[in-house]
N, C-alpha and C positions, 0 to 999 in steps of 0.2 A: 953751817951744814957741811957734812962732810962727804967727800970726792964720790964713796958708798952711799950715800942717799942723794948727790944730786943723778946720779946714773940711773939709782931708783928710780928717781920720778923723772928722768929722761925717756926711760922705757914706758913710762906709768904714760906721758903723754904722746910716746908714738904711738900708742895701742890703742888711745883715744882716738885720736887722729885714723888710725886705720880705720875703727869704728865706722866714722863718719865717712871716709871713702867709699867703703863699701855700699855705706846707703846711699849715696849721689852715684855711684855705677847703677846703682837697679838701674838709673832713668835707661841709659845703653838699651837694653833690653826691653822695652816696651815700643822701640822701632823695630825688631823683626817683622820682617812680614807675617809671621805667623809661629807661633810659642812653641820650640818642639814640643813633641808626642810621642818623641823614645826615650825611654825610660836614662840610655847615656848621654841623650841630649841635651837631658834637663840637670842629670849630676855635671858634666862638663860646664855648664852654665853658674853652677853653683858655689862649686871646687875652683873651679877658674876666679872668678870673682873675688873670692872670700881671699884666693891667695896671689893673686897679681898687685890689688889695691893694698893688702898687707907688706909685700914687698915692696911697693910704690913707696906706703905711708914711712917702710922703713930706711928708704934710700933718702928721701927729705930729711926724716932724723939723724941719719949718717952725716947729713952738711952740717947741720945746726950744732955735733957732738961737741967740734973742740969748743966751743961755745960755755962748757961746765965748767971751764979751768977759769970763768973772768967774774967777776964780780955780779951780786946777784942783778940786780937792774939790769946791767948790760946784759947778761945773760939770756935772762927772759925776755929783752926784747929782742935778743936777736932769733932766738926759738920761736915768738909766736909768729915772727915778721918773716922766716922759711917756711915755718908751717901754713900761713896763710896763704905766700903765695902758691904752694902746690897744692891748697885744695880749692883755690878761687882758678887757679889753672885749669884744674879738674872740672867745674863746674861748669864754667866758660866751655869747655871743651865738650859737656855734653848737649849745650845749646849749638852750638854751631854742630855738634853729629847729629842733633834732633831736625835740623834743616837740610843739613847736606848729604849726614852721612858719610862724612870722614872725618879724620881727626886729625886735630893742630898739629902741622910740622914743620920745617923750614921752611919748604917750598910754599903752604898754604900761608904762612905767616908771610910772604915773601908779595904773594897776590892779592891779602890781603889789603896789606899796605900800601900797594900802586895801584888798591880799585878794581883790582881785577874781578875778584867776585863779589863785593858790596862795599858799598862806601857807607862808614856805619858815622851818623850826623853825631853830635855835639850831646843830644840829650842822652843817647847810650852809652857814649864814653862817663858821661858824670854818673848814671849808673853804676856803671861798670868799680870807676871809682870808690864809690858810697859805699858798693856792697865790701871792697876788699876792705876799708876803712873800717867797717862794722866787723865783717871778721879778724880783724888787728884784733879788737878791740874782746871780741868772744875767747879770741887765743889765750891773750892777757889774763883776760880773768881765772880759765882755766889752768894755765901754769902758775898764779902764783896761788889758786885754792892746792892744787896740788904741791905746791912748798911747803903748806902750811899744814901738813900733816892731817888731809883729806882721808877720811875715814877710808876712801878704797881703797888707800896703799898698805889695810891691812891685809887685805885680800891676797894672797899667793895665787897669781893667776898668770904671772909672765911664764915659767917656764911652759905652761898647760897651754896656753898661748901659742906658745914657740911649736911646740908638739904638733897641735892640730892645722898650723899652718906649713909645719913638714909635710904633714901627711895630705894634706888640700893643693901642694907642689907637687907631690909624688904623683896623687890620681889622676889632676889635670895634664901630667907631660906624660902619663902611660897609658890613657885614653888618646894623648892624640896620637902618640907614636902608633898605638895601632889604627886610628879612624884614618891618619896621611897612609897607612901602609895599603889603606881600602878605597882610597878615595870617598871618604863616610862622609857626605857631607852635611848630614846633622852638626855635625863635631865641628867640621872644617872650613864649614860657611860663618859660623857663630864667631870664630878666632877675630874676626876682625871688628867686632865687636867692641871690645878692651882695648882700652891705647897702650901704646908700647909692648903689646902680646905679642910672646913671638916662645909660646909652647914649642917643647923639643918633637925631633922627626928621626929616625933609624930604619929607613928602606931599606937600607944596604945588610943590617941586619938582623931586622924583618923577612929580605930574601934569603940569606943563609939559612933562616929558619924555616923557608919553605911558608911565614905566615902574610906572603902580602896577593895580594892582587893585581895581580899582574894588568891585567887586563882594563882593569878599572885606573891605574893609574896611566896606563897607554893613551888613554880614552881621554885621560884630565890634560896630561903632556901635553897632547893634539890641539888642545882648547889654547894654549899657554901665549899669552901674546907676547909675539918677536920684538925683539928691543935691540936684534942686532944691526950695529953701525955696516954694516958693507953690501951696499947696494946696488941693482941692477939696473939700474932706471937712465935712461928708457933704455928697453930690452933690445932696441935695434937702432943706431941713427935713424933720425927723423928723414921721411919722404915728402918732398916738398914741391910744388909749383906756383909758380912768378902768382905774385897778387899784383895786378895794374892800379890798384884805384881802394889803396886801404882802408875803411872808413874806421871813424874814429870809437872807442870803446867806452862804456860808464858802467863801472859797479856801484851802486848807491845801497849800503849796506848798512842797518843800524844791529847795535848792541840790544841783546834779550829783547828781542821782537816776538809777538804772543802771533803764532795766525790768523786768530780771531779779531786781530784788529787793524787791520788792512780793509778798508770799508770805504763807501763811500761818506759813513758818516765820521770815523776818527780820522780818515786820511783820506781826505775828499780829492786834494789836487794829485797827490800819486796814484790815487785807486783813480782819477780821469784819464791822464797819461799814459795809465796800462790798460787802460780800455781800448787804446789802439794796437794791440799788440795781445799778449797771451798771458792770460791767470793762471799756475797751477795751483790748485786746491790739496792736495797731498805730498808736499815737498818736504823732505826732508834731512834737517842739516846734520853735515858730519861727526857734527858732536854736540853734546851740550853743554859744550865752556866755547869761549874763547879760542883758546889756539886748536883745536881741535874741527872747529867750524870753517873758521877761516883756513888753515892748510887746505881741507877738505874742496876747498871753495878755488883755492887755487891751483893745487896740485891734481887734482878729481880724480885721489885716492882715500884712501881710509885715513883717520887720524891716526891709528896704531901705526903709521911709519914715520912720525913726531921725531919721536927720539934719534933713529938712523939718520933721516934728511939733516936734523940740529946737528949730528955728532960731523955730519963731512959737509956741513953748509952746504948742502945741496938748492941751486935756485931748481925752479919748478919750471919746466918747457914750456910751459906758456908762457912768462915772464921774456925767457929766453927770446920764444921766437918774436916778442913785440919791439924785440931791442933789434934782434935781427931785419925787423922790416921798419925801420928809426922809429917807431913811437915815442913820441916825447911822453914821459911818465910822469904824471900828477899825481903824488901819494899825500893824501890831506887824512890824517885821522885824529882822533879827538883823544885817546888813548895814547903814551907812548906807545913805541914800537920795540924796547926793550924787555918786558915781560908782558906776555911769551917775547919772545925772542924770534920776533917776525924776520927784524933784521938781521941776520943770521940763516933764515930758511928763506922766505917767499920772495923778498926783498934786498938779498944776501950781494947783488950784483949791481946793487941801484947806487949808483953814485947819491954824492949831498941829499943824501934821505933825509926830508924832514920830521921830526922824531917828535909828533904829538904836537899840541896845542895849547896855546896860553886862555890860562884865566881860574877862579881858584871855585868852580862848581861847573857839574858835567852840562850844563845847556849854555854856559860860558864858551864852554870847548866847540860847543855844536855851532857858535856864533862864528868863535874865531877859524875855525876849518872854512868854514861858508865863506866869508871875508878873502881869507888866504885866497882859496881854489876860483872864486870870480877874478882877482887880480891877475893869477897865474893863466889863468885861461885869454883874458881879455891882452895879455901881451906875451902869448905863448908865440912860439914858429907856427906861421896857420901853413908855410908849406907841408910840414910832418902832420902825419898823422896822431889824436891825441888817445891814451888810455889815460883816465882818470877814475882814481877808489878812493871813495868819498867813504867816512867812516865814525856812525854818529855816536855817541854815549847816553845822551841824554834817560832815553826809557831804564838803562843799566842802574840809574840816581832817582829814577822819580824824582827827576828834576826841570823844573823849566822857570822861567825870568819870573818875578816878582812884578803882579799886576796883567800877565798872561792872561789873553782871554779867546776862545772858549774854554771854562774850566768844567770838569765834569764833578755833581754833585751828588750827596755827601760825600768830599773828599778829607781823608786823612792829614792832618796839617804836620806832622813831624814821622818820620817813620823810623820806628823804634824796636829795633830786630829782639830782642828781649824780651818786649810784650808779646810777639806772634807765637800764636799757640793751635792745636788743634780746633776749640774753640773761636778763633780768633776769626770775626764777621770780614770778609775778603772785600766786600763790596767799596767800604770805603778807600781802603787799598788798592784795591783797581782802578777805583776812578781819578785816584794822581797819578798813577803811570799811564792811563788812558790819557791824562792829561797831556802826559811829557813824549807821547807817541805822537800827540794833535801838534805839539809844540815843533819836532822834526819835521813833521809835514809843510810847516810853515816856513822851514828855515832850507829846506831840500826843493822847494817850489822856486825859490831864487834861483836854483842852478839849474833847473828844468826849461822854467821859464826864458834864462837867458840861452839855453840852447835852441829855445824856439824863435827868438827874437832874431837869434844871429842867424838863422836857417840853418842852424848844424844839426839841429836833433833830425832832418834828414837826412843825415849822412851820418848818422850815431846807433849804436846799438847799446840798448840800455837795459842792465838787468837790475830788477828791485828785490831786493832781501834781507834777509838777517843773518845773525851768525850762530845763534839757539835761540831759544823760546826763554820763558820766564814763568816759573810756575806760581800761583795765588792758594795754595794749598787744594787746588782742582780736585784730588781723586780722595781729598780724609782721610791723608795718611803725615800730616804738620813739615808738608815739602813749602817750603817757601824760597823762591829764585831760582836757581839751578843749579848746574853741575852734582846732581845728584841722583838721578835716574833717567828711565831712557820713554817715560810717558809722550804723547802728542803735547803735552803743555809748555815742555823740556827741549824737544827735537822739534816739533813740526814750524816752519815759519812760515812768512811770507815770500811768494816769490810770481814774479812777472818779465816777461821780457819781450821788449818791443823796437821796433827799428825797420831800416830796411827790406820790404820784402816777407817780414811778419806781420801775421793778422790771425786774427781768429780763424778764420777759411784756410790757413796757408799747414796749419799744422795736422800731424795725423795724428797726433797723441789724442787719446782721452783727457781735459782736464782735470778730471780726477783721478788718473794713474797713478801709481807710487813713481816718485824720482828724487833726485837726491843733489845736494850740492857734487857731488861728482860727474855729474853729467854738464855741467858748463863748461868746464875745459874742454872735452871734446866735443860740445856742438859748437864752439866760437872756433877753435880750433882746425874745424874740418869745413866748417860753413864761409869761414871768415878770413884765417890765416894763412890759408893755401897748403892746409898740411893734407897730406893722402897717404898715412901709413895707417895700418891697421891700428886704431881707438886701443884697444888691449894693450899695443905694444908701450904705452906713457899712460895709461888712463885706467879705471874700471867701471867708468861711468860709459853712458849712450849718449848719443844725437838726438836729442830733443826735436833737432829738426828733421831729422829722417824718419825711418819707418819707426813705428811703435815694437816695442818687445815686452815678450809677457814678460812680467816682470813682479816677483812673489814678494821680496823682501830685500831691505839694504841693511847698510850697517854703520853704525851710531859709533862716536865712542867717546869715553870721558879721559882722565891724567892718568887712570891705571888700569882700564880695561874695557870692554866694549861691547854692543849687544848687535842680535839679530834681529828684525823688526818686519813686522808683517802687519797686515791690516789689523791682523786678531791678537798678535800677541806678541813677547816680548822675551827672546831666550837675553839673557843678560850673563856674561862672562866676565870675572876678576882676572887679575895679571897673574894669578898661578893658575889657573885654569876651570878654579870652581865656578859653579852656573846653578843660575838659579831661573827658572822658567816660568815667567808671569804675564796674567793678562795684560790689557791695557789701559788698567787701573794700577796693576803694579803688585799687583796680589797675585800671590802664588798660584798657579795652576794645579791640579789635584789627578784630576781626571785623565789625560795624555799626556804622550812624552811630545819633548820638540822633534819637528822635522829634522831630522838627522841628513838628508838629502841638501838642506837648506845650509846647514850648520860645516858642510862638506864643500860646500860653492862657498861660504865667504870666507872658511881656511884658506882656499885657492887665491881670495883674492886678497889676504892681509898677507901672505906668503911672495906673491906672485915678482915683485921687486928685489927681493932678497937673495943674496945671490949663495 
């Protein structure tokens, strides 16, 4: 064959290959919230598509080219075996945005694989496997029917081809150029849609031409979350007076905690222990991933100041002041503390940090923290005062020991992120995480217990929480886990806190107010630490133990953006500043705009540090 016909049918099978991108991107598009209804919306969705995945299909075919200069076997397999992997890439990639809602990148591939967002078991990896094995295998066939002088290559369809995917580039980057000059966000909510979409923008001249909107993009700017490194925190040295009689701290914190199951009946011995003390019913955490929670949790600021605290290792003042009044620090977590990169921000000051937990399944880890943190505790300095963050995985794995009992039935016996679909009956799904919720209970009751044996849990203040929610596909929109929007299923967790001097009688809150992990730092802080400067000047959270404050909405945030959150609904903000305004289902609002007043108070306070 010669150098002229293998190029033929190199073109003949990226064009195939495009083909079929194109149809695995539709799936992209049946997770909008809701299908545009303007007429550009729908061509941008179209044009976009047809020519992003045809540039995709043809940047694969670029790798596999010098491939034509070797012999034909070699050849073909090395073309079906590029082409396979970027359209099993492709694939994979619109399961994981059909759950999450973003798309595979370093950083996700990075959390992926230390468990950060799902530990995906043994039977989906062989999945996963089979399927690219079977598209090897579809490639194959395909490249060598097309060697073999495949009736299509009579077809003169490449240049016509080439044409209509100029012209499907041209529309989509001269629609966006004008929807980013308008702030259109038909146009410009939809972009993140497509992986590696990154449609052309000309504000600059847009404005010479007099054709942008000024105002409109003022307005998106304003939305734009700060990611800048240089910081003002805290705003004034701290003001402080002498603590006589420090008592000792417990954060007892598990991974993808659901609210709904804090009970007397899945967590019979922590839901007893916070009967002495205060339930709030509408707590809500900083984010809903990971590192986002927990900063939230210690810093009691927004997670949108993530990036700045990592870039200048900032420890967080409360940390600060526990070292300043000697706390001896028990950090036991079941997770390293590597990604996120705890140790670095919250943790950044902690001498011999122990960095995560042995054992090779997440209620292994929940064992061995437990183990560790009784040895550390039973031969700690009992002169110092102790803070201990206990920090479990287990619920994050739907995981718990083999032989575990109470098990909650019909349970799921392998969980296989692949099969989960819209369709897909949640119940047996819940009832192994219910399971692996029962299982921390059981394992968090050792450390409880021994605080009450030794009499310290009178002299202890103990907060029980999580660090986001975990969603079961709750609202019929195929969300499964988190870090993907800002629902009660996502954000809302569990939380209690009891100790010295708290009681049910002792608080003024409503326990059904809205609050937030930002409000721990300054009620420990001002109640506990001996700190007296005004809460604003390190915090944006309140005194849980002080007077109540109205209090309308907080704010949530995810790795690239973050929302406002009210009882009723859910404004939701991207890292360029598009917004999308939904109930709390998660579906579009139609009828009114967001509180603008609202949206004005938590500029203030994602701002408020930055100098």
């Amino acid at each position: 064959m010669s150098l002229k016909q293998r190029l033929h049918v190199h073109g003949w099978f990226i064009l195939v290959n495009a083909l079929l991108a194109i149809g695995i991107a539709s799936r992209y598009f049946a997770f909008l919230p809701e299908f545009p209804s303007e007429p550009l919306g729908i061509i941008f969705i179209l044009v976009g598509t047809f020519g992003q995945m045809t540039l995709i299909a043809a940047l694969v075919g670029l790798i596999s080219l010098p491939s034509i200069f070797l012999p034909k076997n070699l050849r073909n397999s090395i073309q079906c075996l590029i082409a396979s992997i970027g359209i099993a890439t492709l694939f994979i990639d619109t399961i994981v945005f059909a759950q999450y809602r973003f798309h595979i990148n370093a950083v996700v591939l990075d959390l992926v694989m230390s468990g950060q967002i799902v530990s995906f078991p043994l039977v989906t990896w062989v999945m996963v496997l089979g399927g690219v094995a079977a598209l090897i295998a579809g490639q194959w066939l395909l490249i060598r029917w097309l060697e073999n002088d495949a009736p299509v290559r009579k077809l003169k369809l490449g240049r016509k081809f080439a044409f209509v995917t100029f012209l499907a580039l041209l529309a989509t980057n001269g629609i966006h150029i004008w929807a980013a000059a308008h702030a259109y966000q038909p146009v410009t909510m939809v972009k993140r849609y497509l992986p590696l979409f990154y449609p052309a923008t000309s504000n600059s001249m847009m404005k010479k031409r007099g054709w942008i909107d000024e105002e409109a993009i003022a307005r998106q700017k304003a939305l734009t979350m700060n990611r800048k490194s240089d910081l003002n925190y805290p705003l004034a040295p701290l003001q402080k007076e002498a603590v006589q009689k420090p008592l000792n701290i417990m954060f007892l914190v598990v991974d993808s905690w659901r609210y709904d199951t804090f009970n007397a009946d899945n967590t019979p011995k922590m839901w007893e222990y916070a009967q002495s003390g205060v339930v709030l019913n509408n707590h809500m955490a900083t984010g809903n991933s990971t590192r986002t929670g927990i900063f939230g949790l210690f810093y009691g600021l927004p997670g949108t100041y993530w990036h700045g605290f990592l870039a200048n290792q900032q420890s967080p003042v409360f940390i600060d002041r526990l070292q300043e009044l000697d706390y001896e620090l028990g950090i036991f977590t079941a997770a390293q503390l590597k990604k996120p990169e705890f140790n670095q921000t919250v943790f950044t000051n902690v001498e011999n940090l122990r960095n995560g937990s042995k054992g090779n399944r997440p209620s292994a880890l929940d064992a061995d923290l437990t183990k560790d943190w009784l040895e550390w505790y039973g031969t700690r300095d009992q002169s110092k005062p102790a803070f201990s963050f206990l920090f479990y995985d287990a619920p994050h794995g739907y995981d718990f020991p083999k032989g575990f009992e109470p098990r909650y039935e019909p349970m799921l016996q392998v969980v296989n992120y692949l099969k989960l679909n819209n369709e897909t009956d949640p119940t047996p799904f819940f009832n192994r995480y219910k399971t692996s919720v029962r299982y921390v209970d059981s394992v968090a009751t050792q450390v409880l217990d021994t605080l009450k044996e030794s009499g310290d849990l009178d002299s202890t203040v103990v907060i029980i929480t999580g660090d986001h929610g975990q969603e079961m596909n709750d609202n019929k929109l195929n969300f499964w886990g988190h870090n993907s929007n800002f629902t009660d299923a996502q954000v809302k967790v569990p939380f209690a806190i009891f100790g010295p001097g708290i009681s049910p009688d002792s608080i003024s809150w409503d326990v059904d107010s809205l609050t937030s992990h930002e409000d721990v730092v300054p009620t420990l802080m001002k109640n506990y630490l001996g700190v007296t400067s005004d809460i604003k000047d390190y915090s944006v959270g309140e005194d849980l133990l002080g007077e109540p404050v109205d209090r309308n909405w907080v704010i949530s945030s995810s790795y690239s953006g973050y929302a406002v959150i009210t009882d009723d609904n859910i404004l939701e903000v991207g890292a360029g500043g598009q917004y999308q305004f939904m109930d709390k289902t998660n579906r579009q609002v139609k009828d009114q705009q967001p509180n603008f007043v609202h949206l004005q108070e938590a500029l203030e306070q994602i701002s408020r540090f930055n100098k």
